[in-house]
PQR file with spaces between the fields and no chain letter, atoms N, CA, C, O and H, PARSE charges and radii, in Angstrom:
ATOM       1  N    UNK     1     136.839   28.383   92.089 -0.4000 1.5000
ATOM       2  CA   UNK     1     137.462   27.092   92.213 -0.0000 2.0000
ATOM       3  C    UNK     1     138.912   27.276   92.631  0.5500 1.7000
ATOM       4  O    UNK     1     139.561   28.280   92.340 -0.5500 1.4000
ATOM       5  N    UNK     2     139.330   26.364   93.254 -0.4000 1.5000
ATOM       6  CA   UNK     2     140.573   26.858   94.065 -0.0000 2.0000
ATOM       7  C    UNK     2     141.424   25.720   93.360  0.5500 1.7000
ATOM       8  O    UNK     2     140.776   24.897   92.713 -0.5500 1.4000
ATOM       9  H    UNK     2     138.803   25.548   93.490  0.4000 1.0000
ATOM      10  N    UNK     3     142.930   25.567   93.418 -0.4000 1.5000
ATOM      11  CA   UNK     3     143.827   24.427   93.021 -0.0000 2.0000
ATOM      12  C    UNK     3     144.827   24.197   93.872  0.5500 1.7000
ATOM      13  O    UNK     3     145.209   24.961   94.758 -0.5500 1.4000
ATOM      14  H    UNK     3     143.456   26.235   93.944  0.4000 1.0000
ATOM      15  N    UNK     4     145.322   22.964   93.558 -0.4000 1.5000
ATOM      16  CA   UNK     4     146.214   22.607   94.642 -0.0000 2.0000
ATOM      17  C    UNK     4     147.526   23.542   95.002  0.5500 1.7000
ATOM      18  O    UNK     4     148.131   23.298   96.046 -0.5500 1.4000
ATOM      19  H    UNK     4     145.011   22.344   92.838  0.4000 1.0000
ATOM      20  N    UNK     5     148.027   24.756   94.024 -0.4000 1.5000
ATOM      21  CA   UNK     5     148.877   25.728   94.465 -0.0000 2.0000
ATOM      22  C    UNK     5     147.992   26.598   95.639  0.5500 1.7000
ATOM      23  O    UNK     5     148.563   26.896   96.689 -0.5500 1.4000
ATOM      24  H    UNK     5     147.536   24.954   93.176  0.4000 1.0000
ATOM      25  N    UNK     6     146.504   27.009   95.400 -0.4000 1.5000
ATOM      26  CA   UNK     6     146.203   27.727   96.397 -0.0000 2.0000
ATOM      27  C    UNK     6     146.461   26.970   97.720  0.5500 1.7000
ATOM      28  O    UNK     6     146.967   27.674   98.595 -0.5500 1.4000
ATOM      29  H    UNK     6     146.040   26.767   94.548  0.4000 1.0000
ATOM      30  N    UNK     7     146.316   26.209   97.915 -0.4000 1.5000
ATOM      31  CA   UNK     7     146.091   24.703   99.211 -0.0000 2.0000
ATOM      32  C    UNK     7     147.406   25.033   99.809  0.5500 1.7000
ATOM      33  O    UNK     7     147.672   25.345  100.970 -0.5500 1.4000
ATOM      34  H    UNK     7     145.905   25.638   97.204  0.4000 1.0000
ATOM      35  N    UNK     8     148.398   24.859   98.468 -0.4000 1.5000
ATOM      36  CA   UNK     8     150.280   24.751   99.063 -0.0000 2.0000
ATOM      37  C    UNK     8     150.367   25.944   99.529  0.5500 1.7000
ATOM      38  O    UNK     8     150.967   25.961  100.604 -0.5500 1.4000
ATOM      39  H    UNK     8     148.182   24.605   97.525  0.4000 1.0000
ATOM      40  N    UNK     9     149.927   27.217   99.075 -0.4000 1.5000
ATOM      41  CA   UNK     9     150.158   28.819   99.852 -0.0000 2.0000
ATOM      42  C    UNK     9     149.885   28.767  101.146  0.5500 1.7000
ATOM      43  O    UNK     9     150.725   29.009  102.013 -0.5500 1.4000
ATOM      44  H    UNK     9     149.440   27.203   98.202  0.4000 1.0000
ATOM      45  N    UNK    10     148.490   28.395  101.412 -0.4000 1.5000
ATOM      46  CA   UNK    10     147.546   28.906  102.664 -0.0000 2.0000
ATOM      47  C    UNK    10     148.263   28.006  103.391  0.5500 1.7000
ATOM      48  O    UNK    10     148.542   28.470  104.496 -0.5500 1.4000
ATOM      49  H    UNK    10     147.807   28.199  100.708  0.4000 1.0000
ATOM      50  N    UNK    11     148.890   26.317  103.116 -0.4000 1.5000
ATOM      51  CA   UNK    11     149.403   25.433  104.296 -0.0000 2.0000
ATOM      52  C    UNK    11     150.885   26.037  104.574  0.5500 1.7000
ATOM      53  O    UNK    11     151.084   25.900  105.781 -0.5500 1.4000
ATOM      54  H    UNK    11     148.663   25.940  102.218  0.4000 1.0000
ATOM      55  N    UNK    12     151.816   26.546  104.060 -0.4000 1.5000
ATOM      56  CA   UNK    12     152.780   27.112  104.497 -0.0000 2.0000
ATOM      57  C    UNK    12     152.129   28.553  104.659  0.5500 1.7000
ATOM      58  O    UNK    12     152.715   28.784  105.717 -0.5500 1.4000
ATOM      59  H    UNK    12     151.654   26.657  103.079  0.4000 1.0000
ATOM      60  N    UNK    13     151.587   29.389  104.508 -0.4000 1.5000
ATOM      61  CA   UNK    13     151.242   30.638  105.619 -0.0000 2.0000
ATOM      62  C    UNK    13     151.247   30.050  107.118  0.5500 1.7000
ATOM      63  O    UNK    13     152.138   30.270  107.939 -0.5500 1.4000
ATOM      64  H    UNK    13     151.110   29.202  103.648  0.4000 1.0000
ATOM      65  N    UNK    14     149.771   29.040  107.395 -0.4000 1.5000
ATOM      66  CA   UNK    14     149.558   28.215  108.535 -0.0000 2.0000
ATOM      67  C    UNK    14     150.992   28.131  109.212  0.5500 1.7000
ATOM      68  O    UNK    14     151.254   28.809  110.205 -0.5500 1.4000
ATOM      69  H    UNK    14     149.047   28.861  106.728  0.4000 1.0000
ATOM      70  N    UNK    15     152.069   27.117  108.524 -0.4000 1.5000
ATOM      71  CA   UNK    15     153.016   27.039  108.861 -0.0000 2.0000
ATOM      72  C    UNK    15     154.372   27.816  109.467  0.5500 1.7000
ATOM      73  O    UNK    15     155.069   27.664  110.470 -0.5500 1.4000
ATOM      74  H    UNK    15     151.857   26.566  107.717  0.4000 1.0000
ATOM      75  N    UNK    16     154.372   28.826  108.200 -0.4000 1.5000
ATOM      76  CA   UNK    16     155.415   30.312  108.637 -0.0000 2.0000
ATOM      77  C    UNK    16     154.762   30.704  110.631  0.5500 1.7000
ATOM      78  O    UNK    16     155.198   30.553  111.772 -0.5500 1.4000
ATOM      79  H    UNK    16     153.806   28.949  107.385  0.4000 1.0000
ATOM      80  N    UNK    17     153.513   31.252  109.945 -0.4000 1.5000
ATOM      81  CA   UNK    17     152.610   31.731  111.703 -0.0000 2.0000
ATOM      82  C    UNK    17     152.777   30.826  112.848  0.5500 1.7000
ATOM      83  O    UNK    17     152.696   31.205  114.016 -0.5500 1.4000
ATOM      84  H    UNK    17     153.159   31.375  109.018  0.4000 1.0000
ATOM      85  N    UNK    18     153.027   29.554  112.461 -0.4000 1.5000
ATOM      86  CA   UNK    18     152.801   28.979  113.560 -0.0000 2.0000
ATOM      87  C    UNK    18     154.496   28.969  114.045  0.5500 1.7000
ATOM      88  O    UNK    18     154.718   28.738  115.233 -0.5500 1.4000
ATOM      89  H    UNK    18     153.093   29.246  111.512  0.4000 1.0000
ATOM      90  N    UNK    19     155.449   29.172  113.289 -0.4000 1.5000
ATOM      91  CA   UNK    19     156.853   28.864  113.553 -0.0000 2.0000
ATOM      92  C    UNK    19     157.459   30.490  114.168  0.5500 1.7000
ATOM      93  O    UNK    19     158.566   30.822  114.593 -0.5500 1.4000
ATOM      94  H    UNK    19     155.269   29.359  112.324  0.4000 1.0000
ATOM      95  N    UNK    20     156.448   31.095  114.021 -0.4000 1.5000
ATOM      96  CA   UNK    20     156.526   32.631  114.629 -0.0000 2.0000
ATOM      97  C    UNK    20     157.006   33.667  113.789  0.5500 1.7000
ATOM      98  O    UNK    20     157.502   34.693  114.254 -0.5500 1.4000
ATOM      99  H    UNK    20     155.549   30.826  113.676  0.4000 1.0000
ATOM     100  N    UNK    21     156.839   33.374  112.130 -0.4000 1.5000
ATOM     101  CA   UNK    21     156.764   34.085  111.335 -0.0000 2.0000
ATOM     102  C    UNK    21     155.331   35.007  110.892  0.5500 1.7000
ATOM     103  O    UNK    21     154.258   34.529  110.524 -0.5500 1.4000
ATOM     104  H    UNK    21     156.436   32.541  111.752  0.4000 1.0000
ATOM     105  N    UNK    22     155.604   36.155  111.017 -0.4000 1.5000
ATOM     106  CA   UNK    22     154.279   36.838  110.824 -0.0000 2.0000
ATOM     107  C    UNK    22     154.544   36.718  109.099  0.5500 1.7000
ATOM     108  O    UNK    22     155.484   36.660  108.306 -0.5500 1.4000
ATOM     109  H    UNK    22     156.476   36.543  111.316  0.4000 1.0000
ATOM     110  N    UNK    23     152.939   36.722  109.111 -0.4000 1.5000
ATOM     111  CA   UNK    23     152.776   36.244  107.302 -0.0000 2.0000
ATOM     112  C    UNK    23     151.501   37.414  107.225  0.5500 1.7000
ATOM     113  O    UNK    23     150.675   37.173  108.105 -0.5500 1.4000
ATOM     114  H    UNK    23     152.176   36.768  109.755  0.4000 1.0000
ATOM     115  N    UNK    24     151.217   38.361  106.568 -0.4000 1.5000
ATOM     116  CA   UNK    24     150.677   39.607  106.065 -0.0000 2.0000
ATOM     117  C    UNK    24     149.439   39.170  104.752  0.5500 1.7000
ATOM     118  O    UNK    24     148.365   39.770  104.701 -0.5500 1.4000
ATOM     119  H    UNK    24     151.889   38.557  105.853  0.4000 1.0000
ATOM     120  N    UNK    25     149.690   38.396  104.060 -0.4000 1.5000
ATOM     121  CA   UNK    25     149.338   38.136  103.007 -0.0000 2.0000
ATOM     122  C    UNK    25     149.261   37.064  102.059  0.5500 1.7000
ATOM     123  O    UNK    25     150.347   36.803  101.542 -0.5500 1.4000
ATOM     124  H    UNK    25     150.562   37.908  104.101  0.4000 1.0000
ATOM     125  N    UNK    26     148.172   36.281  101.634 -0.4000 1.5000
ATOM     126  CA   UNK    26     148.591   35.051  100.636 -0.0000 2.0000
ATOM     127  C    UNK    26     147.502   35.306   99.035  0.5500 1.7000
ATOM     128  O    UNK    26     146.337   35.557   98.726 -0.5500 1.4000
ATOM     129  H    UNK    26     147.290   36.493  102.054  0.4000 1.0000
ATOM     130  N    UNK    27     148.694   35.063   98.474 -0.4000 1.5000
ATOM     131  CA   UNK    27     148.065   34.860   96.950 -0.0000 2.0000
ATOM     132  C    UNK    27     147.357   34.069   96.540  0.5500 1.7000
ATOM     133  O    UNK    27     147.241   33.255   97.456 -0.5500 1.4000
ATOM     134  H    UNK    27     149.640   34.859   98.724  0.4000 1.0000
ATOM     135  N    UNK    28     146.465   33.587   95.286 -0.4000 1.5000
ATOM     136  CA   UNK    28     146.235   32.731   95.038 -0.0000 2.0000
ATOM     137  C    UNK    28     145.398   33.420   93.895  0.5500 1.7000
ATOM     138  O    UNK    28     144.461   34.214   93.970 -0.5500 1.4000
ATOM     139  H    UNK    28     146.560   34.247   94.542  0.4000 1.0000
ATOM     140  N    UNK    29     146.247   32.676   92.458 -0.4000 1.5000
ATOM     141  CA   UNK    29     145.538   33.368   91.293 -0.0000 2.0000
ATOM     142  C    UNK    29     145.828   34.859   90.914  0.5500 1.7000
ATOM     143  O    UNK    29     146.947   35.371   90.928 -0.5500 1.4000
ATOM     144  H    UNK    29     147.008   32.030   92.397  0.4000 1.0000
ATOM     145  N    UNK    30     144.882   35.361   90.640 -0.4000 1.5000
ATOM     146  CA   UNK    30     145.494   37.500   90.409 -0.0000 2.0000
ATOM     147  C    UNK    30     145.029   37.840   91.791  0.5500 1.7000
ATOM     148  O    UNK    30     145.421   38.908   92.262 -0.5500 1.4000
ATOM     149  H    UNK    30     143.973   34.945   90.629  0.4000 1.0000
ATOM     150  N    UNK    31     144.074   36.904   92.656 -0.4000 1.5000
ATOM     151  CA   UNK    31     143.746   37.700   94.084 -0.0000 2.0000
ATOM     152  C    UNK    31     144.701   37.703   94.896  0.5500 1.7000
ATOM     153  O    UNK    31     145.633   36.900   94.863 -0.5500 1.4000
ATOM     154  H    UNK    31     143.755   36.036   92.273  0.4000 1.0000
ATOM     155  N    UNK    32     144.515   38.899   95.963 -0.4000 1.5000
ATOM     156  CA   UNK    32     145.756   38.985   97.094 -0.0000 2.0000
ATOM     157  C    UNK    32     144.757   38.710   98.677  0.5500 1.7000
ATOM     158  O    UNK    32     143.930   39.548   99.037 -0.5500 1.4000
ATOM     159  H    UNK    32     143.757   39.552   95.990  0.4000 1.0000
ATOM     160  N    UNK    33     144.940   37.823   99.223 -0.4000 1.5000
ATOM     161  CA   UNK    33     144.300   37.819  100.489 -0.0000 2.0000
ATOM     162  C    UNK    33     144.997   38.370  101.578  0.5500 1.7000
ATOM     163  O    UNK    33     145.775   37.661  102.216 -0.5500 1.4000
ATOM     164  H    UNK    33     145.612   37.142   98.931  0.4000 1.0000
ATOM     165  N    UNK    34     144.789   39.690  101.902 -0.4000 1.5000
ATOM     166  CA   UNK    34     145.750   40.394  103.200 -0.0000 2.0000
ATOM     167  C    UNK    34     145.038   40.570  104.114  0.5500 1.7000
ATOM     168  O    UNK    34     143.929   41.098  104.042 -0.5500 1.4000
ATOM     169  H    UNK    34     144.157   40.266  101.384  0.4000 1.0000
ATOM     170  N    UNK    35     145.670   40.073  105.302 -0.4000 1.5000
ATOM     171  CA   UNK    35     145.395   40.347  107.094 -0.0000 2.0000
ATOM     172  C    UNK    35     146.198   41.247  107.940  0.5500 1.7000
ATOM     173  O    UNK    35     147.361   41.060  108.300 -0.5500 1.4000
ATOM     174  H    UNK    35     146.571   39.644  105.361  0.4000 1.0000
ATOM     175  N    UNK    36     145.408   42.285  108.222 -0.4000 1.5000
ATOM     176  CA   UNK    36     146.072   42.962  109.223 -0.0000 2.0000
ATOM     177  C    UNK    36     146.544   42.761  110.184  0.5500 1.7000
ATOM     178  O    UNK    36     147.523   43.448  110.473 -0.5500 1.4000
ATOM     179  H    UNK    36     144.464   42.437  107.930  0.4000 1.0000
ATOM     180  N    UNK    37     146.153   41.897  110.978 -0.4000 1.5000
ATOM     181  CA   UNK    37     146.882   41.396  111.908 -0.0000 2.0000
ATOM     182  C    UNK    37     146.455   40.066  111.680  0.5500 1.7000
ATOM     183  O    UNK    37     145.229   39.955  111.664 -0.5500 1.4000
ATOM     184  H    UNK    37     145.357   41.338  110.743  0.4000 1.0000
ATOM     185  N    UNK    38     147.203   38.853  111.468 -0.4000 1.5000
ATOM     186  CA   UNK    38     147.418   37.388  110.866 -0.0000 2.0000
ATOM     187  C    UNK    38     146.455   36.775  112.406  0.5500 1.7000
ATOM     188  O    UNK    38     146.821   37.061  113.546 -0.5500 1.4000
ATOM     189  H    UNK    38     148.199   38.944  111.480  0.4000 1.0000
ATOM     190  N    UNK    39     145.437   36.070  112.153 -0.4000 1.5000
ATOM     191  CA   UNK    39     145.018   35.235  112.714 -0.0000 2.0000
ATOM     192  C    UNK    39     144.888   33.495  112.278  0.5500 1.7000
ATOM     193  O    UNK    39     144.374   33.066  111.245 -0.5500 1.4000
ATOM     194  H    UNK    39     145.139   35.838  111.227  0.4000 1.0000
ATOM     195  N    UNK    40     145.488   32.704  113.349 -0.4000 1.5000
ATOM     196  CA   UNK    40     145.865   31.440  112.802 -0.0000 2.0000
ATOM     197  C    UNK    40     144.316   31.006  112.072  0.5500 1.7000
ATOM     198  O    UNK    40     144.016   30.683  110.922 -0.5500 1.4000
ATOM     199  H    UNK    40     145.906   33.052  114.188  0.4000 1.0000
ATOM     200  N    UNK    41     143.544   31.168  113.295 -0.4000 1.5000
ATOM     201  CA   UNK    41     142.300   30.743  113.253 -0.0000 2.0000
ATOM     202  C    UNK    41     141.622   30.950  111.501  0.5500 1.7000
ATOM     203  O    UNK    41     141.298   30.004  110.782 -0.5500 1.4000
ATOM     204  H    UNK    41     143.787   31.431  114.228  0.4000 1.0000
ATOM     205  N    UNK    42     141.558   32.079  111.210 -0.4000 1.5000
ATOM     206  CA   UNK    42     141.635   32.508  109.824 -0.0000 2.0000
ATOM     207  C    UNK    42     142.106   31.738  108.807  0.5500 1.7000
ATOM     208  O    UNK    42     141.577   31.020  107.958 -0.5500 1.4000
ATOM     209  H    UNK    42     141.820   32.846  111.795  0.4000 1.0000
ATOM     210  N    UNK    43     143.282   32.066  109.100 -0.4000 1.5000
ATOM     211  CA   UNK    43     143.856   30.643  108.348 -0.0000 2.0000
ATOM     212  C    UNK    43     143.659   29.210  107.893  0.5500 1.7000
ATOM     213  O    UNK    43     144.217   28.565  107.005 -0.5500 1.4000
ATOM     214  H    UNK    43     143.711   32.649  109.790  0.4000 1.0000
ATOM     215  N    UNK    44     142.933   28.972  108.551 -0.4000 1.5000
ATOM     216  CA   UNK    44     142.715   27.960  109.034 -0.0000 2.0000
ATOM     217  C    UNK    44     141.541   27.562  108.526  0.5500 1.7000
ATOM     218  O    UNK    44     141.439   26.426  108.064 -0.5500 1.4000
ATOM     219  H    UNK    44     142.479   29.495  109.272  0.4000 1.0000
ATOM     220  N    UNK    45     140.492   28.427  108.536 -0.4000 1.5000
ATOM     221  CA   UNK    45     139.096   28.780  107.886 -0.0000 2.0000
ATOM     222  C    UNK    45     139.481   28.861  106.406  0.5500 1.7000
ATOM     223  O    UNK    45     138.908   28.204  105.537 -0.5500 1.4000
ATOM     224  H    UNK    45     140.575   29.350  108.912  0.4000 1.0000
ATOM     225  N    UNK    46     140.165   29.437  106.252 -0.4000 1.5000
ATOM     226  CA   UNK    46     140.499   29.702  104.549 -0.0000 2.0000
ATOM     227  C    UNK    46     140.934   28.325  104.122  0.5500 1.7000
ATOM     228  O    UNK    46     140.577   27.969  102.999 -0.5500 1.4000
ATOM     229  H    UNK    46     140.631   29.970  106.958  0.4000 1.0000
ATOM     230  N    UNK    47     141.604   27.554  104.803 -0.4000 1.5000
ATOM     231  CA   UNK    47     142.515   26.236  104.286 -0.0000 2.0000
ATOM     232  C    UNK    47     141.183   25.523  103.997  0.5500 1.7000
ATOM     233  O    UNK    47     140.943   25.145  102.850 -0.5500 1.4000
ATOM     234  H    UNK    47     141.894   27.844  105.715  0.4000 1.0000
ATOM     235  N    UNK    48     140.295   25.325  105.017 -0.4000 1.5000
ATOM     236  CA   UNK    48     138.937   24.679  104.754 -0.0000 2.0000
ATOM     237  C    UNK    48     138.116   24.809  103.407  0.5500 1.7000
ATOM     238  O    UNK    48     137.772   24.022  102.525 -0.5500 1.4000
ATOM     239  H    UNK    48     140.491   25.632  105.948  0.4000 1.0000
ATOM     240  N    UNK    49     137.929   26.424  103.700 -0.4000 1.5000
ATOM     241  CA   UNK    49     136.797   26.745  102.111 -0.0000 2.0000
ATOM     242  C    UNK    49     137.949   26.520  101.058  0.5500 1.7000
ATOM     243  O    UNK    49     137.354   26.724  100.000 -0.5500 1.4000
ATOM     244  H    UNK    49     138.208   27.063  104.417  0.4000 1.0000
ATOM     245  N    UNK    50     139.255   26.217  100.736 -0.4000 1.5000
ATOM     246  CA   UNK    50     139.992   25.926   99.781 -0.0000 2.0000
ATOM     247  C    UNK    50     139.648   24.320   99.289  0.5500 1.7000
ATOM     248  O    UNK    50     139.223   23.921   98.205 -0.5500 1.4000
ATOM     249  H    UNK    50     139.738   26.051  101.596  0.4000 1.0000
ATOM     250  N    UNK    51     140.049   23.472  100.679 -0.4000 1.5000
ATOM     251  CA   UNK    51     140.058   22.053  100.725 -0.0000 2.0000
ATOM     252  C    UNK    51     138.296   21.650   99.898  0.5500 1.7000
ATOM     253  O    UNK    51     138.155   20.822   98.998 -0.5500 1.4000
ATOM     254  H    UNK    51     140.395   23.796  101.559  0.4000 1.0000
ATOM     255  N    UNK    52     137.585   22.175  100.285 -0.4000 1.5000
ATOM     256  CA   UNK    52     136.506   22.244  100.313 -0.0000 2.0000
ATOM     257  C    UNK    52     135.930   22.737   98.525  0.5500 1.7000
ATOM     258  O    UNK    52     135.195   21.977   97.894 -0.5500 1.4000
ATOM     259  H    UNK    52     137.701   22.848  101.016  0.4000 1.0000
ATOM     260  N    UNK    53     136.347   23.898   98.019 -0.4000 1.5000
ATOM     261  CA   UNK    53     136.364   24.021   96.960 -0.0000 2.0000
ATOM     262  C    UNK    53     137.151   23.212   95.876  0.5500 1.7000
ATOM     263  O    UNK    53     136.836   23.340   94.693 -0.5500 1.4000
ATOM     264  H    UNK    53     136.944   24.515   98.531  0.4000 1.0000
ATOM     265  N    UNK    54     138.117   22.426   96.238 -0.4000 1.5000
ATOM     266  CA   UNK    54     139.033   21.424   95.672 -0.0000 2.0000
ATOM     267  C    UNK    54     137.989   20.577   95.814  0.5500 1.7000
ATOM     268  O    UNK    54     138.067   20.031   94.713 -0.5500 1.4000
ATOM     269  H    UNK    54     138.372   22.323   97.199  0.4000 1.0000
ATOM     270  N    UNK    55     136.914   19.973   96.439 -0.4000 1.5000
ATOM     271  CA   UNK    55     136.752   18.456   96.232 -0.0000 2.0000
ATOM     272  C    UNK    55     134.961   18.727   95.838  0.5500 1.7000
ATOM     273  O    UNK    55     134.227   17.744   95.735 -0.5500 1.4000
ATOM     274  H    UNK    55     136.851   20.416   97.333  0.4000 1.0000
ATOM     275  N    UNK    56     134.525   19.854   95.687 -0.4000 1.5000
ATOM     276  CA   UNK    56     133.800   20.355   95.450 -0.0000 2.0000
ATOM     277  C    UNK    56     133.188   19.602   94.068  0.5500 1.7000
ATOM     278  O    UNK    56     132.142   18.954   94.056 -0.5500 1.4000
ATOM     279  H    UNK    56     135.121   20.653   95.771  0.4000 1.0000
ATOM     280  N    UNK    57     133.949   19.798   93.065 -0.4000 1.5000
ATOM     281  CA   UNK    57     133.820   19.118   91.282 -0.0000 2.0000
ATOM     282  C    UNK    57     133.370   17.576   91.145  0.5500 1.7000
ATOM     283  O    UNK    57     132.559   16.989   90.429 -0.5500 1.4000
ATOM     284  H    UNK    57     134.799   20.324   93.075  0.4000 1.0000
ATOM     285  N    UNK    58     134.449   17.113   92.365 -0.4000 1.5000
ATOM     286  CA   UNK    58     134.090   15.758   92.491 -0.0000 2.0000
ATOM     287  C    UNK    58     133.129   15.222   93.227  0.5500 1.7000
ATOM     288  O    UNK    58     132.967   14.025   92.988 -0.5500 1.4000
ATOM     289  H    UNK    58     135.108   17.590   92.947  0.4000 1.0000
ATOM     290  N    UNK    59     132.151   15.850   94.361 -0.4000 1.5000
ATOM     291  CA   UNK    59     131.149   15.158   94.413 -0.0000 2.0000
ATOM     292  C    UNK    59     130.405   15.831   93.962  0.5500 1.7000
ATOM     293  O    UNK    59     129.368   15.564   94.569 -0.5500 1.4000
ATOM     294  H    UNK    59     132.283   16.822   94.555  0.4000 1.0000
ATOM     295  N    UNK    60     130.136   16.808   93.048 -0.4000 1.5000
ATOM     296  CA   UNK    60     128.504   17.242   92.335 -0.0000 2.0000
ATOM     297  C    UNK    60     129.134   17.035   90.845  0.5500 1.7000
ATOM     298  O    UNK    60     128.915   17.889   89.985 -0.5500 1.4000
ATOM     299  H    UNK    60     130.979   17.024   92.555  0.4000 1.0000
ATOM     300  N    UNK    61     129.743   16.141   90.623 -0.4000 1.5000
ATOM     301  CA   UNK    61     129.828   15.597   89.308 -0.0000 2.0000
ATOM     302  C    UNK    61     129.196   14.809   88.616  0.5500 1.7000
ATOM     303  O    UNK    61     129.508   13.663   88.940 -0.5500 1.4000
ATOM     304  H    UNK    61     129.921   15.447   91.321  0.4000 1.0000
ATOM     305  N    UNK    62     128.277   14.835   87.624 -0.4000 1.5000
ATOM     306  CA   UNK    62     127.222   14.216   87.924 -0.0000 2.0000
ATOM     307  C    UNK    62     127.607   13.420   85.957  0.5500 1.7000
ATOM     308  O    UNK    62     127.897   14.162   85.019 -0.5500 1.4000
ATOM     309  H    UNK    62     128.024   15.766   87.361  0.4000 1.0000
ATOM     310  N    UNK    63     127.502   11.998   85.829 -0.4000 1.5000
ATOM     311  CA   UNK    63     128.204   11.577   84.248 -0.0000 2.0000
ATOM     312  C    UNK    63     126.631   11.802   83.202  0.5500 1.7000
ATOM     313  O    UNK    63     125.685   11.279   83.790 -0.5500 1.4000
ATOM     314  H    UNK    63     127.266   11.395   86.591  0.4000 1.0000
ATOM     315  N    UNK    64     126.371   12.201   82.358 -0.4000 1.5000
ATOM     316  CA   UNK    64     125.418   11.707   81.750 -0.0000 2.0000
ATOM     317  C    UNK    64     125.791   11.168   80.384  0.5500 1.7000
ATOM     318  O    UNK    64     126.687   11.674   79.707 -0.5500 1.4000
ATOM     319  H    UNK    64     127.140   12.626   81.880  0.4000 1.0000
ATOM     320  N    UNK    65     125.008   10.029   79.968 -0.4000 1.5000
ATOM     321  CA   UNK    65     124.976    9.251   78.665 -0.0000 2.0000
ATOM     322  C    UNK    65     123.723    9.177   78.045  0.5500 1.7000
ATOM     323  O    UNK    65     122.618    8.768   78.401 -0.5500 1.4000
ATOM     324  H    UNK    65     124.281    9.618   80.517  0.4000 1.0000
ATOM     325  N    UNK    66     124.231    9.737   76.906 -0.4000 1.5000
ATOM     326  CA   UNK    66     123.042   10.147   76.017 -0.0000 2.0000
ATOM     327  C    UNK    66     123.240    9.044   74.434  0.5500 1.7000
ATOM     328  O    UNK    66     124.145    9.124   73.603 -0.5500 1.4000
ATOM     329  H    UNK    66     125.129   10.069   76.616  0.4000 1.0000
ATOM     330  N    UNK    67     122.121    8.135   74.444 -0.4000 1.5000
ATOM     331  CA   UNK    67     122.440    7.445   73.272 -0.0000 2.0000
ATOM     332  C    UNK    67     120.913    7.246   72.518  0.5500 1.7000
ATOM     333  O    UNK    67     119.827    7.372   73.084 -0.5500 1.4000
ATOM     334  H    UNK    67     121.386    8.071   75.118  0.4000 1.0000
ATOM     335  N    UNK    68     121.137    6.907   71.109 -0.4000 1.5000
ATOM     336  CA   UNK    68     119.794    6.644   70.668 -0.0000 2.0000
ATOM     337  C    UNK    68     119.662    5.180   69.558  0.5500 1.7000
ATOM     338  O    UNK    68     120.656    4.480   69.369 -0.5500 1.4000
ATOM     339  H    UNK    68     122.020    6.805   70.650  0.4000 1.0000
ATOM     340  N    UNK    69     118.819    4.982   69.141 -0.4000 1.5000
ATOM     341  CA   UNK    69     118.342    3.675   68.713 -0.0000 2.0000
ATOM     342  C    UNK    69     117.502    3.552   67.042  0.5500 1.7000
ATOM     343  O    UNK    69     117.034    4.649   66.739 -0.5500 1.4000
ATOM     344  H    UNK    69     118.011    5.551   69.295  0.4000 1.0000
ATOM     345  N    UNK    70     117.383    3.042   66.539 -0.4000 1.5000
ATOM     346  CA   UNK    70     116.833    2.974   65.580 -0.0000 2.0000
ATOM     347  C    UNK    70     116.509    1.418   64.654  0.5500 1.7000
ATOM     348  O    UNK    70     117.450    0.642   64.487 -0.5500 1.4000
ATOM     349  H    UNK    70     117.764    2.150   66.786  0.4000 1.0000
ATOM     350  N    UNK    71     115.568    1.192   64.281 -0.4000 1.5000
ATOM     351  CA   UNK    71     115.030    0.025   63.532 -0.0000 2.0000
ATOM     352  C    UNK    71     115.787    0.206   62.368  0.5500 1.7000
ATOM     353  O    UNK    71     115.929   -0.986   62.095 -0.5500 1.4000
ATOM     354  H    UNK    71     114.804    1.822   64.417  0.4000 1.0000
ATOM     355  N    UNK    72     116.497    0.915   61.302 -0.4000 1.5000
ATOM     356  CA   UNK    72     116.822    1.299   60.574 -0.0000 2.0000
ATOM     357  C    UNK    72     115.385    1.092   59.864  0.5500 1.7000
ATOM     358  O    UNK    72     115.137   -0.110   59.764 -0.5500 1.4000
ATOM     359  H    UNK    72     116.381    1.884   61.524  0.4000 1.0000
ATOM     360  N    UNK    73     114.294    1.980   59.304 -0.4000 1.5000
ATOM     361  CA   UNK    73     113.188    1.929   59.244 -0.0000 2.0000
ATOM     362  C    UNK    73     112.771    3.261   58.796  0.5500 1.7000
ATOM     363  O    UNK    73     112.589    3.958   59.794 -0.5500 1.4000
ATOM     364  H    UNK    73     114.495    2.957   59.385  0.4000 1.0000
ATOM     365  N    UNK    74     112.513    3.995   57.564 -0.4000 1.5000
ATOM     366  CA   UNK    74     112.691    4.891   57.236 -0.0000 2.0000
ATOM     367  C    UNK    74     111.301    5.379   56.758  0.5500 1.7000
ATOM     368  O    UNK    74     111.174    6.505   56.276 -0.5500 1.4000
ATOM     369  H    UNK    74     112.660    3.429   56.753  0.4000 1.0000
């Protein structure tokens, strides 16, 4: 499951690369995601399966209500 700090990393990597900063590496959590040679495209892919794992909870969220009944009837 990914969170909105992973989202804020990977969109400024995107960003640094595209401003002609080479970016090597992004964190997220104890993992280290490193590219040898930085492809935007990559990037880009990763921002997805992030976005994607973020909204993930909310549509297979599924509510259940569990209740029961009785005559008082012993």
């Amino acid at each position: 499951m990914y969170s909105k700090q992973n989202l804020e990393a990977i969109e400024k990597a995107i960003s640094e690369l595209q401003s002609g900063r080479r970016v090597t590496s992004v964190w997220y959590g104890d993992t280290r995601l490193q590219y040898a040679s930085v492809d935007l495209q990559d990037l880009l892919n990763f921002r997805n399966r992030i976005k994607a794992g973020m909204e993930e909870p909310e549509k297979n969220s599924k509510r259940q209500v569990i209740f029961t009944t009785s005559k008082g009837l012993q």
